[in-house]
C-alpha positions in Angstrom: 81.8 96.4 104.3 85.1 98.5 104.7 87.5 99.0 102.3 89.9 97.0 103.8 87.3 94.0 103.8 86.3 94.6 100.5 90.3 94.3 99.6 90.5 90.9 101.3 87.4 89.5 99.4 88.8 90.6 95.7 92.0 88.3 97.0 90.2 85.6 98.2 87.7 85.3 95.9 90.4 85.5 92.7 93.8 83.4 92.6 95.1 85.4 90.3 94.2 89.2 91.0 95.9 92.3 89.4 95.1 95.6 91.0 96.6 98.1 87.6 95.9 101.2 86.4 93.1 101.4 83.9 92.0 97.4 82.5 93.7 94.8 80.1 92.6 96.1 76.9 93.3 99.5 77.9 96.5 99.8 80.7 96.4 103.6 81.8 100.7 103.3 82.9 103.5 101.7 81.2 103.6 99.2 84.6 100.3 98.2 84.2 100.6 97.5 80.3 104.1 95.6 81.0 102.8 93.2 83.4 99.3 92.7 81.6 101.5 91.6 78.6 103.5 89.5 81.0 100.2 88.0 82.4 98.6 87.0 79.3 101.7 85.8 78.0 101.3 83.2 80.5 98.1 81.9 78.9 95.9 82.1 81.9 93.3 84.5 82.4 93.3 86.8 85.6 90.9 89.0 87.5 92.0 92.9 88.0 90.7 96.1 90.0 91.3 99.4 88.3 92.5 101.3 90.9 91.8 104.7 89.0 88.1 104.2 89.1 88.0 102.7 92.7 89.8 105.7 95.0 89.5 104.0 98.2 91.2 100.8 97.2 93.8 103.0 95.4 94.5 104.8 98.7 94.2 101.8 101.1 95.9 99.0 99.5 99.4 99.9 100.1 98.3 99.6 103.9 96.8 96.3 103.4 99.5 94.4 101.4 102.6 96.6 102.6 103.3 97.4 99.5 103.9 101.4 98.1 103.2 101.3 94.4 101.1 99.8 91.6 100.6 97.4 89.9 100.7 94.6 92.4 99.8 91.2 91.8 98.2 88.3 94.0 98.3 84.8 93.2 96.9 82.3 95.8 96.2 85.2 98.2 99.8 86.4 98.4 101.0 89.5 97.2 103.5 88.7 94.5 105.3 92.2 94.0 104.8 95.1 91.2 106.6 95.2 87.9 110.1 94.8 88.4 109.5 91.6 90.4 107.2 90.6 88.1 109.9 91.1 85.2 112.8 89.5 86.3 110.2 86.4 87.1 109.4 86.4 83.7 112.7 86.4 82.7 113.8 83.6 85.0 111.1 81.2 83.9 109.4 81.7 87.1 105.9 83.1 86.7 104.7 81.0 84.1 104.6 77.7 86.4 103.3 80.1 89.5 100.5 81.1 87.4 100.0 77.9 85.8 99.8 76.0 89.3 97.4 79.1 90.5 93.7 77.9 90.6 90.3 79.5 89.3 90.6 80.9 85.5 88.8 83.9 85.1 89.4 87.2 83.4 87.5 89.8 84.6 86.5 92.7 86.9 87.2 91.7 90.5 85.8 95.6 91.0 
């Protein structure tokens, strides 16, 4: 499987996926920590990818979702931005229903 297929699969497979630096417990950037915190707050669990230990998705994911920088975040299959989209979301009142509506509830490795 390619890396690009093994991308696809961690979406499809999780409706809510967080590709971060590092893990939950242990955020490895100030971005990842932010919108772990912002996650949980949500009270839904979510799958997550440490791109850190995984090089090749690190490298080709910005290719697959069009989308430069981590962390980015996929509800439903669709990329829903990094950490300052994520933020102002929050702020708005708008993640909490997107993740509440999001199926599955799982927290763990997607990896």
């Amino acid at each position: 499987m390619s890396t690009e297929e093994t991308i696809q699969e961690q979406i499809d497979s999780n409706s809510i996926l967080l590709y971060m630096k590092g893990n939950p417990e242990q955020p490895q950037c100030g971005f990842s920590a932010q919108v772990t915190q912002l996650l949980m707050s949500c009270g839904k669990k979510f799958a997550f990818v440490d791109i850190l230990s995984n090089p090749d998705i690190r490298s080709t994911l910005p290719s697959v979702s069009n989308w430069p920088t981590f962390p980015q975040l996929f509800i439903d299959g669709e990329l829903v931005g990094g950490c300052d989209i994520i933020t102002e979301m929050h702020e708005k009142g708008e993640l909490q229903p997107m993740v509440a509506a999001a199926g599955g509830d799982s927290e763990e490795s997607a990896e």
